[in-house]
ZALUMVEX-763788 format. One record per residue (C-alpha): x, y, z; residue number from 1. Coordinates in pm, whole numbers. Layout:
<rs>
@u: X | v: Y | w: Z | seq: NUM
...
</rs>
This chain:
<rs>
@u: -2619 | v: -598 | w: 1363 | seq: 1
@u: -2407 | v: -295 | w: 1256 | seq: 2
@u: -2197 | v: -154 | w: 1006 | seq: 3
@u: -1815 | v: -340 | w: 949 | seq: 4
@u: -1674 | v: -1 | w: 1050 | seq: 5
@u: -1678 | v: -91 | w: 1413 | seq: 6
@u: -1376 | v: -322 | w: 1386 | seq: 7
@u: -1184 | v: -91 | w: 1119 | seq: 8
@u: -1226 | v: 246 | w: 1149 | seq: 9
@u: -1068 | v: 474 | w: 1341 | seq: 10
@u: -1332 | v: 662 | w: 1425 | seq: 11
@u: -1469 | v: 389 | w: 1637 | seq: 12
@u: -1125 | v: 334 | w: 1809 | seq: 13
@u: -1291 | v: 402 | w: 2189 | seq: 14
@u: -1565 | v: 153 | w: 2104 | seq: 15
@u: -1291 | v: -113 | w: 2061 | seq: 16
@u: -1081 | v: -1 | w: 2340 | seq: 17
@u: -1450 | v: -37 | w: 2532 | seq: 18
@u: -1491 | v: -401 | w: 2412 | seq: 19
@u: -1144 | v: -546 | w: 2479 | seq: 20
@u: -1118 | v: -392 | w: 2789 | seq: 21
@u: -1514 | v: -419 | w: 2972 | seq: 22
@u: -1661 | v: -716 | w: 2826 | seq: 23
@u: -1579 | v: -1037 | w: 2673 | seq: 24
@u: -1662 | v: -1047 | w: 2315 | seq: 25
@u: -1815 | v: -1403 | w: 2192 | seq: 26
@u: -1824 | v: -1358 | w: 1823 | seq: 27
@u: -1776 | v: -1160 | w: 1561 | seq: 28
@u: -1907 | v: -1241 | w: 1203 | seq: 29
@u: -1893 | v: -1015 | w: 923 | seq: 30
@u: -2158 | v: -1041 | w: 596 | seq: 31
@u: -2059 | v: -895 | w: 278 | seq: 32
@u: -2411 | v: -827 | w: 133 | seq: 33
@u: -2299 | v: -960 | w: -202 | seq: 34
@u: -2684 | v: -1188 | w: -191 | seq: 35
@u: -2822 | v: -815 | w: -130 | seq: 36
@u: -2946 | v: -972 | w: 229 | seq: 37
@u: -3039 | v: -629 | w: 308 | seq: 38
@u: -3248 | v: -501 | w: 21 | seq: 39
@u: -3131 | v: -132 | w: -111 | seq: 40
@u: -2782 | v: -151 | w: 19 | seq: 41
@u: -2454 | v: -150 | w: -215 | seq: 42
@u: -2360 | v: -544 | w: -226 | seq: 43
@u: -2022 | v: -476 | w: -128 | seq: 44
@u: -2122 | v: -318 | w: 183 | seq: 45
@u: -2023 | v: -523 | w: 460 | seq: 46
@u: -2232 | v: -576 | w: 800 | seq: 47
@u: -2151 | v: -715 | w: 1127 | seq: 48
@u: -2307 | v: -974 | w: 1372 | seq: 49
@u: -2160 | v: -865 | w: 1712 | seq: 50
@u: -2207 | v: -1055 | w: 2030 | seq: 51
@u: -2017 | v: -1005 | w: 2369 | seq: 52
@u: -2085 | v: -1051 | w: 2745 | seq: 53
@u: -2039 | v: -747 | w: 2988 | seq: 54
@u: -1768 | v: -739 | w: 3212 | seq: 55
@u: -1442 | v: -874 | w: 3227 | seq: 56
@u: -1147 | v: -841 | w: 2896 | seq: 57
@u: -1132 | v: -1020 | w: 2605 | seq: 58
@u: -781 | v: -1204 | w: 2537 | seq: 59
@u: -915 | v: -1346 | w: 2219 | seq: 60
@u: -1225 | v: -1402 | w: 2031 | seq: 61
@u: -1381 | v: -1603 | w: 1751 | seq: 62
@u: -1415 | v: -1462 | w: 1418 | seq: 63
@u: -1512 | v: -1475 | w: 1020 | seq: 64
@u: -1515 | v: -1206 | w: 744 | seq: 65
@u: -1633 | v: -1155 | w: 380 | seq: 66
@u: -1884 | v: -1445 | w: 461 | seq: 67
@u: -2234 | v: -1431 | w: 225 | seq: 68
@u: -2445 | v: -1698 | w: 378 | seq: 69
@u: -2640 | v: -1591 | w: 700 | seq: 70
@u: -2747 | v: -1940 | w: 743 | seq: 71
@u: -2366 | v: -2011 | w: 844 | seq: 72
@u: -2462 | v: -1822 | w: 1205 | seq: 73
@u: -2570 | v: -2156 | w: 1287 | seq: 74
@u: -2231 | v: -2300 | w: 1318 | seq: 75
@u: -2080 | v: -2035 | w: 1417 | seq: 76
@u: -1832 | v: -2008 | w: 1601 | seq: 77
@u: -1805 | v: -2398 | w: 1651 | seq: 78
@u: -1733 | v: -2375 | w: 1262 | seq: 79
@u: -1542 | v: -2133 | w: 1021 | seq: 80
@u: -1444 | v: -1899 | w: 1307 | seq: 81
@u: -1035 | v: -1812 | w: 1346 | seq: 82
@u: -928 | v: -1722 | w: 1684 | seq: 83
@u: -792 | v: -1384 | w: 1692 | seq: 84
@u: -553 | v: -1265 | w: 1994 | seq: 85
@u: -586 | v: -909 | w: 2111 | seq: 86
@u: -259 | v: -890 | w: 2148 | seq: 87
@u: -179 | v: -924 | w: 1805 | seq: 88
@u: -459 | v: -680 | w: 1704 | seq: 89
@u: -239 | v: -368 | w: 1921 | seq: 90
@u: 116 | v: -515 | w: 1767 | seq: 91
@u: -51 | v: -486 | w: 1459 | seq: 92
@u: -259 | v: -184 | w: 1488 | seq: 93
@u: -161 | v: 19 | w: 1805 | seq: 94
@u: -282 | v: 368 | w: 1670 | seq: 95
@u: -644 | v: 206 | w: 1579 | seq: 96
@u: -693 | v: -96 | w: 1712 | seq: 97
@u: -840 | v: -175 | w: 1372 | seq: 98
@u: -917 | v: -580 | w: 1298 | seq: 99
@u: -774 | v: -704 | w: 1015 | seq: 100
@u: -987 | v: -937 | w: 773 | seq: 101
@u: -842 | v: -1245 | w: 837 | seq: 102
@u: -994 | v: -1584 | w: 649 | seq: 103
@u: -812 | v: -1869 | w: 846 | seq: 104
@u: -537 | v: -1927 | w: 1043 | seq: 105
@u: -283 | v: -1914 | w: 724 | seq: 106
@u: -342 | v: -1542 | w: 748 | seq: 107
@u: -288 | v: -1466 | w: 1095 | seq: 108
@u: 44 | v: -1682 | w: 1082 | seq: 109
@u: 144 | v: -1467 | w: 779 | seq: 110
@u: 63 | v: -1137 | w: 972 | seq: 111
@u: 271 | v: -1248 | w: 1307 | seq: 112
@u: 573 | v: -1316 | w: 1086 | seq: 113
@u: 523 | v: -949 | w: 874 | seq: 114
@u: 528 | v: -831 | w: 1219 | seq: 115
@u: 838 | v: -883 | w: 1325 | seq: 116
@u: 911 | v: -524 | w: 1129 | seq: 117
@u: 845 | v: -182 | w: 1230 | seq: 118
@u: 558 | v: -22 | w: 1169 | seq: 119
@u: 530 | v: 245 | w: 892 | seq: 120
@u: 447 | v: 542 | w: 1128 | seq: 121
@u: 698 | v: 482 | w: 1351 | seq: 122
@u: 913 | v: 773 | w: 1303 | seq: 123
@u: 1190 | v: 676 | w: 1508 | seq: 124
@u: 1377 | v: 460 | w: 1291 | seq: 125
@u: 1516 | v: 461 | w: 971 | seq: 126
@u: 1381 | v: 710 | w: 694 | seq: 127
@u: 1086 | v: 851 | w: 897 | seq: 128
@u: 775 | v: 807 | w: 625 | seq: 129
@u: 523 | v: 1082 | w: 633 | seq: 130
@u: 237 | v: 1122 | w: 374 | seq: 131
@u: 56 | v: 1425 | w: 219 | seq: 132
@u: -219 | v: 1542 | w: -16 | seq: 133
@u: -157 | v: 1832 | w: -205 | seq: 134
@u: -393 | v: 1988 | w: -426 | seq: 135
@u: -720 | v: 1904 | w: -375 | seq: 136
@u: -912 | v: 1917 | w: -663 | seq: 137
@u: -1230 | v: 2135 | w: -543 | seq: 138
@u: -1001 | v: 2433 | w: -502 | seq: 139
@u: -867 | v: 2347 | w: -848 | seq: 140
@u: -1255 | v: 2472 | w: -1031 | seq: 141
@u: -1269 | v: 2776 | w: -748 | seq: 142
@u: -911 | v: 2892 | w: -817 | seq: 143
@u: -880 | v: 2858 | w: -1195 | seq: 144
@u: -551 | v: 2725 | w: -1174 | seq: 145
@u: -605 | v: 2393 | w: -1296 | seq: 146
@u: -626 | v: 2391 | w: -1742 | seq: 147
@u: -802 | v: 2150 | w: -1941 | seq: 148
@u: -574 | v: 2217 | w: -2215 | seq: 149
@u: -168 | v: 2214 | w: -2235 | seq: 150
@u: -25 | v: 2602 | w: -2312 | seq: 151
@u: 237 | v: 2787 | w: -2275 | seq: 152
@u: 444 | v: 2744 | w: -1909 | seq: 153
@u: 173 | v: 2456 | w: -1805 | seq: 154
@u: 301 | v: 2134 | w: -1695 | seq: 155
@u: 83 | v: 1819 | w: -1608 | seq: 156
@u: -86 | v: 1801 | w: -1279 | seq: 157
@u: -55 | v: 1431 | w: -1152 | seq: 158
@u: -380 | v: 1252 | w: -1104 | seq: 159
@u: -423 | v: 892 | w: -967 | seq: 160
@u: -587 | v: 728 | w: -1291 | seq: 161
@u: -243 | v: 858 | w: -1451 | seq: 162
@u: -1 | v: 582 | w: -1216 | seq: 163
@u: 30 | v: 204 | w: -1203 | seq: 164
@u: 225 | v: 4 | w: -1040 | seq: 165
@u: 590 | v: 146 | w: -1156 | seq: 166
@u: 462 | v: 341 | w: -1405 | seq: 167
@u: 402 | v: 733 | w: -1433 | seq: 168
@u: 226 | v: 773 | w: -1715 | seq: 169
@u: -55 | v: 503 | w: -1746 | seq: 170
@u: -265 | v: 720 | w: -1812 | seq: 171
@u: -276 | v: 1076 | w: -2030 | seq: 172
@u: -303 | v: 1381 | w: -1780 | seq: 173
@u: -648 | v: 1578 | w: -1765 | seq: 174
@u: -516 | v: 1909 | w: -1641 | seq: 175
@u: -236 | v: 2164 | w: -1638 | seq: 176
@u: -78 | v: 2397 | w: -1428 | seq: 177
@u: 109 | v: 2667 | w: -1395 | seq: 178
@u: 408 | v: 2548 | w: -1174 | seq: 179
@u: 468 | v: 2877 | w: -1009 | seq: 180
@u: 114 | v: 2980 | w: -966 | seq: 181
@u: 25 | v: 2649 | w: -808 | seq: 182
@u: 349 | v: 2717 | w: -586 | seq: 183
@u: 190 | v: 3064 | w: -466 | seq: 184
@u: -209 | v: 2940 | w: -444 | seq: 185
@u: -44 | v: 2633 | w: -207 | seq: 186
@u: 251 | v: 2788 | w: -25 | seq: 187
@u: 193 | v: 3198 | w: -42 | seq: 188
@u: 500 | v: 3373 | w: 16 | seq: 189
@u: 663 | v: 3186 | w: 198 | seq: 190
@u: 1066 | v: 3112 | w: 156 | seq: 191
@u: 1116 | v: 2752 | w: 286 | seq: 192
@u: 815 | v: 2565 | w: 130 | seq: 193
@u: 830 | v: 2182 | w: 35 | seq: 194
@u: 751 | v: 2187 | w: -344 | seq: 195
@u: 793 | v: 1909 | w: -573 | seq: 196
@u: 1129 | v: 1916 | w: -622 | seq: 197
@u: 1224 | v: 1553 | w: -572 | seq: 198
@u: 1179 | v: 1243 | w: -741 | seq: 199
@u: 859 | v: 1160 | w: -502 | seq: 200
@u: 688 | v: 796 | w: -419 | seq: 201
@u: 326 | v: 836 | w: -484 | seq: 202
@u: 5 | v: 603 | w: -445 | seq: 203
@u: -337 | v: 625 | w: -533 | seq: 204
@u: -596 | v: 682 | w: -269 | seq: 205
@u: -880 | v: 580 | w: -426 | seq: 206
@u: -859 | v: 175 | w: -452 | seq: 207
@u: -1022 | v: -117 | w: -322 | seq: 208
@u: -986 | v: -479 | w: -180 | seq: 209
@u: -1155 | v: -636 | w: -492 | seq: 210
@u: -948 | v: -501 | w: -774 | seq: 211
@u: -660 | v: -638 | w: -942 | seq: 212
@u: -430 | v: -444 | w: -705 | seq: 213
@u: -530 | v: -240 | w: -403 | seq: 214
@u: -166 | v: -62 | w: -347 | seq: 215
@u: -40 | v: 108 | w: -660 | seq: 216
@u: 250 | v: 291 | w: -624 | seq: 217
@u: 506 | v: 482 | w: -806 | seq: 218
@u: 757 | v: 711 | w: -869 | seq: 219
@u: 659 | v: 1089 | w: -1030 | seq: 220
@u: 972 | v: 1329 | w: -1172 | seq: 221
@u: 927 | v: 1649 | w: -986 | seq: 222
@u: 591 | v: 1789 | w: -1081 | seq: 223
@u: 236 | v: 1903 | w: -882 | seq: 224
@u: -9 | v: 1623 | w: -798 | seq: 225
@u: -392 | v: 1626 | w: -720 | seq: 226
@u: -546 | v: 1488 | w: -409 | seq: 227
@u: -644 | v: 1130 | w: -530 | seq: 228
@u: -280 | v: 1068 | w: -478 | seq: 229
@u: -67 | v: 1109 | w: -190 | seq: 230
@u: 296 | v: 1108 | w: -204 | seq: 231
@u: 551 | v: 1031 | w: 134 | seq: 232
@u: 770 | v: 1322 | w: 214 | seq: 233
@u: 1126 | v: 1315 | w: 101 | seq: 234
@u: 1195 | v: 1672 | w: 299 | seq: 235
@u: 1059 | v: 1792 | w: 656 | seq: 236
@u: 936 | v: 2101 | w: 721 | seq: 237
@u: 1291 | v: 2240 | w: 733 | seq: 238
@u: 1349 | v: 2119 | w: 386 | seq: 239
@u: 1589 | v: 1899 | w: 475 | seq: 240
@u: 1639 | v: 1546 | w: 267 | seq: 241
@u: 1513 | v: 1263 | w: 525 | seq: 242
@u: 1405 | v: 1040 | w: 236 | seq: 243
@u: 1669 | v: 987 | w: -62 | seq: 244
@u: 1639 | v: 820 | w: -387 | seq: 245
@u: 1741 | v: 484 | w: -337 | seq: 246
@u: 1538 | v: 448 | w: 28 | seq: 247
@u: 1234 | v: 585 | w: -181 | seq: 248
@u: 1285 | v: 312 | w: -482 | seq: 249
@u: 1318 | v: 32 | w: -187 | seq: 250
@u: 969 | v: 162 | w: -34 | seq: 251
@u: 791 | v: 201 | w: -338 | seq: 252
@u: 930 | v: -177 | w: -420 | seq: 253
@u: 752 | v: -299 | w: -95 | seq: 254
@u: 443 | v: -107 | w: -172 | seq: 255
@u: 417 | v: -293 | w: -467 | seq: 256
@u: 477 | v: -602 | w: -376 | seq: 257
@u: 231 | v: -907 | w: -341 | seq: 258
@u: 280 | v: -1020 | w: 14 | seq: 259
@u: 249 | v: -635 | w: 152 | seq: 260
@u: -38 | v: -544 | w: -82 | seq: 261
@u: -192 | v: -863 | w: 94 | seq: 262
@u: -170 | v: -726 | w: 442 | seq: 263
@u: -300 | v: -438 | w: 295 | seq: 264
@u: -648 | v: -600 | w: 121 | seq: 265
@u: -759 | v: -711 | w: 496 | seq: 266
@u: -761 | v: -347 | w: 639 | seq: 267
@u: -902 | v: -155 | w: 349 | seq: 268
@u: -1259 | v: -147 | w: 161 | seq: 269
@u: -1276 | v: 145 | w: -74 | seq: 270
@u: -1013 | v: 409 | w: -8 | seq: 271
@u: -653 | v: 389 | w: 137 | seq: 272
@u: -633 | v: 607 | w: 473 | seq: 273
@u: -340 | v: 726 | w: 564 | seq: 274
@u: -365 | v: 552 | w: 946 | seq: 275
@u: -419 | v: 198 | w: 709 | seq: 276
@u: -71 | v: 259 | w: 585 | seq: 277
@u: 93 | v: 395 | w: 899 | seq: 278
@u: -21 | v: 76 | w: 1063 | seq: 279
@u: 189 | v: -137 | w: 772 | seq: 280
@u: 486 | v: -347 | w: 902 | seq: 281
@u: 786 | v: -255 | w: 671 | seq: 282
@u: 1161 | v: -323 | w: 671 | seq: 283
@u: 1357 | v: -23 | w: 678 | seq: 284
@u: 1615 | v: -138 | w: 421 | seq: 285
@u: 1934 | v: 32 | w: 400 | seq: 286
@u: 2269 | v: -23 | w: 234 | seq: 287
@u: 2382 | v: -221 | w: 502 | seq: 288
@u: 2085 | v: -505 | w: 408 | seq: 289
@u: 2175 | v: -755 | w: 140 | seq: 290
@u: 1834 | v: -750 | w: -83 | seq: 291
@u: 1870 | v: -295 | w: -56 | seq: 292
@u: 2053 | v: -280 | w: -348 | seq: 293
@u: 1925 | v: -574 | w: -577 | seq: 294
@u: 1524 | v: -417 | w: -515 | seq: 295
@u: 1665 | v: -81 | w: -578 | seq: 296
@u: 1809 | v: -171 | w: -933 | seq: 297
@u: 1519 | v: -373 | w: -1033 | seq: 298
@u: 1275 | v: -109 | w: -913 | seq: 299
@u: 1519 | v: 203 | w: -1109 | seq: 300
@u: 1506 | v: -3 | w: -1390 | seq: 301
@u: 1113 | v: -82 | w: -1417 | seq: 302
@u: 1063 | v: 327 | w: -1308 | seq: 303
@u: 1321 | v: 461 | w: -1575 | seq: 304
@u: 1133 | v: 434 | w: -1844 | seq: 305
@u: 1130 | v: 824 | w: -2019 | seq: 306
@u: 1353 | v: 1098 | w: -2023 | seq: 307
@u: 1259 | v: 1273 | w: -1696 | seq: 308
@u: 1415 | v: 1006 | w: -1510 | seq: 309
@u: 1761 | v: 1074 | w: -1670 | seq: 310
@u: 1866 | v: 1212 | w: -1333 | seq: 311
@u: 1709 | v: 919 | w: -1127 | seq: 312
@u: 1910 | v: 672 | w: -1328 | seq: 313
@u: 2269 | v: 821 | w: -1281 | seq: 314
@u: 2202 | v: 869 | w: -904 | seq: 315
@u: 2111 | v: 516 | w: -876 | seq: 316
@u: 2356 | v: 357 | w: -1140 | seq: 317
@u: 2644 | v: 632 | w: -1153 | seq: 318
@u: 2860 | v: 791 | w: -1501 | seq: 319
@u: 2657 | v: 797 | w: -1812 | seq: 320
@u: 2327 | v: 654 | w: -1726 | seq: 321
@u: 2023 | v: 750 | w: -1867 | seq: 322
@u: 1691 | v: 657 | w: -1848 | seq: 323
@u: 1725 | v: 505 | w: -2161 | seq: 324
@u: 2025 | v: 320 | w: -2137 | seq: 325
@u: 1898 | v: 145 | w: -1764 | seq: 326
@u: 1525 | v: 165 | w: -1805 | seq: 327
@u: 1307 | v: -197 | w: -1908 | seq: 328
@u: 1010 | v: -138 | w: -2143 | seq: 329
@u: 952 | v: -495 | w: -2283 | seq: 330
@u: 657 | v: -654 | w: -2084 | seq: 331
@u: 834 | v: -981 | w: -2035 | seq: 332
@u: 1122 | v: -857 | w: -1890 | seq: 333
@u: 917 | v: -605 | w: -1691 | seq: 334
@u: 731 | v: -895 | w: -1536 | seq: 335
@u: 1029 | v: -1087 | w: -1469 | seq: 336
@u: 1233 | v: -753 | w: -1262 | seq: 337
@u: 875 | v: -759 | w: -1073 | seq: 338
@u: 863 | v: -1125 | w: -995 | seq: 339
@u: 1233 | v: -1123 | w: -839 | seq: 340
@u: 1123 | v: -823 | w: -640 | seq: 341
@u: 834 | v: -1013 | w: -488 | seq: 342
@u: 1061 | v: -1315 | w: -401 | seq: 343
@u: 1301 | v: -1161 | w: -216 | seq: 344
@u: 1038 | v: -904 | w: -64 | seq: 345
@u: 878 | v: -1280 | w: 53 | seq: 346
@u: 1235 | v: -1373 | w: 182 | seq: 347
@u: 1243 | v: -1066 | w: 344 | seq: 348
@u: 917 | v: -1174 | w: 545 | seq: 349
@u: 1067 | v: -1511 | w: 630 | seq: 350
@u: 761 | v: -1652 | w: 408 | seq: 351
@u: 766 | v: -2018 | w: 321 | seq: 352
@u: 682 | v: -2111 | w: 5 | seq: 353
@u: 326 | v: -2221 | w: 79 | seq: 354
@u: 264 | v: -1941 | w: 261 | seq: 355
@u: 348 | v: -1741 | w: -32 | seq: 356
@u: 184 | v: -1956 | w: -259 | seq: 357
@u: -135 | v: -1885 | w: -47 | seq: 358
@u: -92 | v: -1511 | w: -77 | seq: 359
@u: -89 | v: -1517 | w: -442 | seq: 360
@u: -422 | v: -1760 | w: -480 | seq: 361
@u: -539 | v: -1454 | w: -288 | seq: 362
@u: -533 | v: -1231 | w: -618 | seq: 363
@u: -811 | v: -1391 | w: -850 | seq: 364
@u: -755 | v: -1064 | w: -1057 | seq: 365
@u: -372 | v: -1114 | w: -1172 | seq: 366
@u: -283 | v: -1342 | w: -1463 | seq: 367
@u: -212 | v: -1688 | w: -1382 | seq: 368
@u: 63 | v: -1692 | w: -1558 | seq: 369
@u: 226 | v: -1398 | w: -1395 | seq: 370
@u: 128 | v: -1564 | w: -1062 | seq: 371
@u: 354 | v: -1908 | w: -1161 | seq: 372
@u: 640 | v: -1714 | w: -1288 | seq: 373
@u: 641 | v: -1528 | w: -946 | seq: 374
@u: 635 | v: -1823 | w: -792 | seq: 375
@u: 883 | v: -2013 | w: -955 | seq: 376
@u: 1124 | v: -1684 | w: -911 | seq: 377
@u: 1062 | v: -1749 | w: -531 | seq: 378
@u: 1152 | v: -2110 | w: -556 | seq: 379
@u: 1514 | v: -2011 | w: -754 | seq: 380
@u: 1595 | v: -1751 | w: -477 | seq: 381
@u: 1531 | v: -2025 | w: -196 | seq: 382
@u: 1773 | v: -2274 | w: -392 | seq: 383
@u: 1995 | v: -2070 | w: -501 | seq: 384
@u: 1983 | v: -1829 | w: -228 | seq: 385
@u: 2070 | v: -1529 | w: -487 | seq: 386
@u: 1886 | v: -1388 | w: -822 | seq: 387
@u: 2105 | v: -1268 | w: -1122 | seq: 388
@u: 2204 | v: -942 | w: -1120 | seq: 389
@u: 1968 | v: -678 | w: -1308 | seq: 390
@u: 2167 | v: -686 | w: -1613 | seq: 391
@u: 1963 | v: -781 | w: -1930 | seq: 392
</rs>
C-alpha cells in the first residue's frame, strides 16, 4: 500500500519504467480516502493497492481509480477493473509514463481517439508551446517590488485568483508593480529579454480535479504576472514571434474546452505541472484547418471584453475594431460562443455524441443547463455540419 504518486508523478518515472519492463503487474487499485480509511490523512488523499509478479513485462494490466470502498478488493480485478495497455500509457505519456485515471472503458476509448494529435511538448510541429513562471511571489516580500496599494507608475501584477476561463479580470488585483523595476529585478541589464509585451495565454497553476473546472485559461494584455500562473511563450529566447495572436486564441480555446479539460482531470490532483500539460494531445490548428478561424472569432470575442484588448480585436477582425465593438459581455450569449467552441473542439476529436455526452456527466460542478445547451450545440454542428458565423 503506497501513495497514488507512483503511477503519476514524475518523480517516480524509473519505478514505472522498472514495473513495465521486470515484472508483470496484476493489479492496480487506487482508494481515495474520502471514508478517512486511514485515520489523520487529508480525505482527498489518494492511496494505492499495488500487486505484481517479478519477472517478465507487463503488456497490460487491470485497474480502478477514485474507488472508496476497500471491501471492493474482493472482486477485484474479476470486477470493476479496466484493462489498461502499456502501450497506450507511452503514446500518451512518453516523457512520464504517468497513468491516467481512467473509470471504464468509455475513457480509454476517448483518450485513444484524443490521441491521434500531437502532443503539447512536441516542439517540432506547428507553434512550438513552451511555458514559464515569472515572478514568484517570495521574492516579491524580499525585494519590495510588489505594492499593496495602486500609485503613481504601478500597474497590476497578474495573480491566478484574478483569471477565469476567458476572462482577465475575475478577480480585483492584490498588488502593483513598477513595470520597469520588475523588468530590472527579473531580467538585469540585459538587451534582448522576453518581457510581457504580447497579448499572452495564461493558466492557473493552482487547481484541482474536483472543482468546477481544473484548466482555466486566458488571455492577459501585456502586463507582469505572479507565479500561481504560468503563461506559454509567444517569443524564444531570441525574441522572435513563434506564437501569434490568432494561434494563441485557438490554444487558449482548447484549454478551455470540456473534452480537453477532461483528459486533463485524470492526470492531475492538486496543482497543474507543467510535464501534465506537455503530455496533452492538441491539434495544432492553423489557417489552413476549417474550425481555425470560427474558434478564433468566438474565443476574440468572449476575451475582448475591455479596452486593453482594442489592439487584439483589430488584429483578429481587421479596420475599426475595438474591443468594444467585437467583444460579448451578456452571459447568455457568452455561454452560447462557449458551447459552439466545445462542439466543434469535440468534432475536432472525432467524438461521438455519447462519448461527449459522457464527458460532460463527468462535470457534477457545471450547471445543468449549460451542460444541455452544450450539448444540443454539438448535435446542430453534426446535422448541420457548420455553426453560424460569430455575428450577434
Amino acid at each position: 500500500v503506497i501513495p497514488s504518486g507512483i503511477y503519476t508523478d514524475l518523480g517516480t518515472k524509473q519505478l514505472r519504467e522498472m514495473l513495465f519492463g521486470q515484472t508483470r503487474i496484476t493489479g492496480l487499485f487506487c482508494i481515495e480516502n474520502r471514508k478517512e480509511v486511514f485515520e489523520g490523512v487529508h480525505r482527498s488523499f489518494k492511496f494505492l493497492v499495488l500487486s505484481y509478479e517479478k519477472g517478465g513485462e507487463t503488456r497490460h494490466f487491470p485497474a480502478a481509480f477514485m474507488r472508496h470502498d476497500v471491501a471492493e478488493l474482493e472482486q477485484f480485478p474479476q470486477e470493476g477493473a479496466i484493462d489498461i495497455s502499456v502501450e497506450l500509457v507511452r503514446r500518451l505519456s512518453p516523457d512520464s509514463l504517468s497513468v491516467m485515471e481512467f473509470k471504464n472503458s468509455r475513457d480509454v476509448r476517448i483518450a485513444e481517439k484524443m490521441a491521434a494529435f500531437p502532443l503539447l511538448g512536441d516542439t517540432t510541429g506547428e507553434y512550438p508551446v513552451v511555458f514559464a513562471r515569472e515572478f514568484d511571489m517570495t521574492q516579491a516580500g524580499a525585494s519590495g517590488i510588489a505594492k499593496t496599494e495602486w500609485g503613481k507608475d504601478l500597474c497590476p501584477l497578474y495573480e491566478g485568483k484574478m483569471i477565469w476561463q476567458y476572462q482577465h479580470n475575475f478577480a480585483e488585483p492584490q498588488y502593483w508593480v513598477n513595470e520597469r523595476a520588475l523588468r530590472t529585478f527579473l531580467f538585469g541589464d540585459k538587451e534582448n529579454c522576453v518581457g510581457p509585451d504580447y497579448f499572452r495565454v495564461v493558466f492557473r497553476r493552482q487547481s484541482a480535479c474536483t472543482n468546477e473546472r481544473t484548466l482555466v485559461a486566458s488571455i492577459i494584455p501585456p502586463a507582469y504576472h505572479a507565479d500561481n500562473l504560468a503563461h506559454v511563450m509567444p517569443v524564444d529566447k531570441k525574441g522572435e514571434r513563434v506564437l501569434g495572436t490568432s494561434q494563441a486564441l485557438a490554444l487558449c480555446a482548447l484549454f478551455n474546452s470540456v473534452v480537453v479539460d477532461f483528459s486533463v482531470r485524470q492526470r492531475v490532483t492538486n496543482n497543474i505541472n507543467f510535464f501534465y500539460l506537455y503530455q496533452l494531445p492538441i491539434p495544432r490548428l492553423t489557417a489552413k484547418d476549417a474550425a481555425f478561424r470560427p474558434i478564433v472569432e468566438r474565443a476574440a470575442r468572449l476575451i475582448c471584453t475591455a479596452p486593453e484588448f482594442d489592439d487584439l480585436a483589430k488584429e483578429i477582425f481587421g479596420g475599426k475594431a475595438t474591443a468594444r465593438s467585437v467583444g460579448v459581455t451578456e452571459p447568455a450569449d457568452r455561454m452560447r460562443l462557449r458551447a459552439e467552441i466545445d462542439a466543434m473542439v469535440a468534432q475536432l476529436y472525432g467524438l461521438t455524441e455519447e462519448e461527449f455526452s459522457y464527458i460532460l456527466t463527468t462535470f457534477p460542478l457545471v450547471d445543468e443547463s449549460v451542460k444541455q445547451l452544450t450539448l444540443n450545440t454539438y448535435r446542430d454542428l453534426q446535422r448541420l455540419g457548420k455553426l453560424p458565423d460569430t455575428r450577434l
